[in-house]
C-alpha positions in Angstrom: -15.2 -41.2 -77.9 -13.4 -38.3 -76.4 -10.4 -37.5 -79.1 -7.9 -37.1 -76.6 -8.3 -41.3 -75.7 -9.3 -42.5 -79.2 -6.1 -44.0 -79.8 -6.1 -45.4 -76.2 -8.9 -48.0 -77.5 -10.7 -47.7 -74.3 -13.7 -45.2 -72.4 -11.9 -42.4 -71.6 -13.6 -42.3 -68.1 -12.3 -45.9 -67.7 -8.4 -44.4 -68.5 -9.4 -41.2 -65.9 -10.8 -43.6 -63.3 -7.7 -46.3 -63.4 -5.6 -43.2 -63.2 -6.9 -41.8 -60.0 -7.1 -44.8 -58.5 -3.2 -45.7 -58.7 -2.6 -42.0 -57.6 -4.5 -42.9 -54.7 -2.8 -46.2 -54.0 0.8 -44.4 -54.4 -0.4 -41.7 -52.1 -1.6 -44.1 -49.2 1.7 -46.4 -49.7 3.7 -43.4 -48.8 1.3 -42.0 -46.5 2.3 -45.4 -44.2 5.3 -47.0 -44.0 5.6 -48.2 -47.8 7.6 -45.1 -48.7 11.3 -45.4 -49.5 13.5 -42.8 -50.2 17.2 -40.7 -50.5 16.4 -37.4 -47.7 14.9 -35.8 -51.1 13.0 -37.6 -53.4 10.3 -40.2 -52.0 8.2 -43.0 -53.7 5.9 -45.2 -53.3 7.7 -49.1 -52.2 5.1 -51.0 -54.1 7.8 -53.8 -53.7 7.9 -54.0 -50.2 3.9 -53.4 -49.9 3.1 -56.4 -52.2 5.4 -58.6 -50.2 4.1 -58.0 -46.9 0.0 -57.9 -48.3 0.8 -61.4 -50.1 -0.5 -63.4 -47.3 -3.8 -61.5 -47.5 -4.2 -61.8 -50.8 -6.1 -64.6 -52.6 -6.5 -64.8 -56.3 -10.1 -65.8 -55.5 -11.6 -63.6 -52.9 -14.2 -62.4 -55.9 -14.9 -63.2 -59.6 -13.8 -59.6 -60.7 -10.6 -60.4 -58.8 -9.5 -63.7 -59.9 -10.8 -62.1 -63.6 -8.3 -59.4 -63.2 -5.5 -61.8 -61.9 -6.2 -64.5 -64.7 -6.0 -62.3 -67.4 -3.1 -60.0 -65.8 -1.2 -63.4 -65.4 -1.7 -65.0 -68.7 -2.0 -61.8 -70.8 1.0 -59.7 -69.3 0.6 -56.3 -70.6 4.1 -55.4 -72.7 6.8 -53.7 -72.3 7.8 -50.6 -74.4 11.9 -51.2 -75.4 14.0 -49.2 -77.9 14.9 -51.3 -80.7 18.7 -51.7 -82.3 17.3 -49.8 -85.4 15.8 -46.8 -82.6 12.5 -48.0 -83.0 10.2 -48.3 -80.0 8.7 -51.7 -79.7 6.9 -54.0 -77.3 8.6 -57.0 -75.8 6.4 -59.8 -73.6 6.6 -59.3 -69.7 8.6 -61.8 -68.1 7.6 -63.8 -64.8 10.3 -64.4 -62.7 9.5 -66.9 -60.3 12.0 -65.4 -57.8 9.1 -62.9 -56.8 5.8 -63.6 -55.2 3.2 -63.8 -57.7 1.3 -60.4 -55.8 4.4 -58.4 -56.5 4.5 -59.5 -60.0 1.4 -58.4 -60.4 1.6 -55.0 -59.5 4.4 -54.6 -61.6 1.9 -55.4 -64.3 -0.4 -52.6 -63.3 2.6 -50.2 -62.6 3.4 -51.6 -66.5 -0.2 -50.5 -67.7 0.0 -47.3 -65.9 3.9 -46.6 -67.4 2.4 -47.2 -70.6 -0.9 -45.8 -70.4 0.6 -42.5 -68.9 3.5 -41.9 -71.0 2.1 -43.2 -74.3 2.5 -47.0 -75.0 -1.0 -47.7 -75.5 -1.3 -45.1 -78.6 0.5 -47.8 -80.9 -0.9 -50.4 -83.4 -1.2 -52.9 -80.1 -4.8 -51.5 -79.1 -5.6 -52.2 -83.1 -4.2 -55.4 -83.6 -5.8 -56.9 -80.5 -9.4 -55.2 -80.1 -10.1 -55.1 -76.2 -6.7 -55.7 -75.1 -5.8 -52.4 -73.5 -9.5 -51.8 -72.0 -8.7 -55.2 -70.3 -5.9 -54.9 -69.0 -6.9 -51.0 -67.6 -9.8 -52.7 -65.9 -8.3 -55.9 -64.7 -5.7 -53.3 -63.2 -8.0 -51.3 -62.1 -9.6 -54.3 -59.7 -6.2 -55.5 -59.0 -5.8 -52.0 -57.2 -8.8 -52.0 -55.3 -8.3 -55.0 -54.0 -5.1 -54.5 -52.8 -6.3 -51.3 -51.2 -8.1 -53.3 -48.9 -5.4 -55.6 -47.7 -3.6 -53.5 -45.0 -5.2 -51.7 -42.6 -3.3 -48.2 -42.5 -2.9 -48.4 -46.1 -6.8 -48.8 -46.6 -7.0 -45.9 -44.1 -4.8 -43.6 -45.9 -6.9 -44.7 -49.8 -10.0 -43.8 -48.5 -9.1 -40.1 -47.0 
């Protein structure tokens, strides 16, 4: 395994492909009308994407897809925090059943990619759970394909 991902516990190419695919998905959401911003800074409305795609979306349109959603759902990746003694730790994610369960979800994969991208994955987690951040990178990973899919001029702008 590539020693720049061996503390990811994951293929590297696996880590690579997930990450350009959520570029991708960012990029068409603000290519269309699913970017908010100030006059200056712009980003992606992931918010308002998954709340207008929901009725498109079922849990079960594949195996892969209700296999990413199953395991997103039940086994929520974590959230990095700063402990009251300054240590970083991980708490559970939190479903908050004011939010369609499609826009939870891609907070989950914008979770993964947070902690994939700015280092959450290197601690003991991947260790102390074999296979937990692979799966969670892959069930993403399915999560954003599908979603790509959903809306027309979204699924335009992914596949340019």
């Amino acid at each position: 395994m590539d020693t720049a991902f061996r503390h990811l516990h994951m293929p590297s190419e696996m880590a690579c492909e997930f990450m350009a695919v959520f570029a991708r998905m960012e990029y068409a959401l603000k290519a269309t009308r699913f970017a908010i911003g100030n006059g200056r800074d712009v980003s992606a409305s992931w918010d308002r994407f998954a709340n207008e795609a929901h009725e498109w979306f079922h849990a079960d349109a594949s195996e892969d897809v209700k296999s990413a959603v199953d395991l997103l759902w039940n086994c929520p990746p974590r959230k990095q925090f700063l402990a009251d003694d300054e240590r970083v730790c991980f708490r559970d994610f939190e479903i908050d059943p004011g939010q369609r369960k499609l826009q939870q979800l891609l907070l989950m994969v914008r979770t993964v990619r947070n902690n994939l991208f700015h280092g959450g994955k290197h601690l003991p987690d991947g260790e102390l759970e074999p296979g937990r951040n692979e799966n969670l990178v892959r069930s993403s990973l399915v999560l954003l394909q599908a979603c790509a899919q959903l809306i027309d001029d979204v699924r335009e702008a992914y596949e340019r």
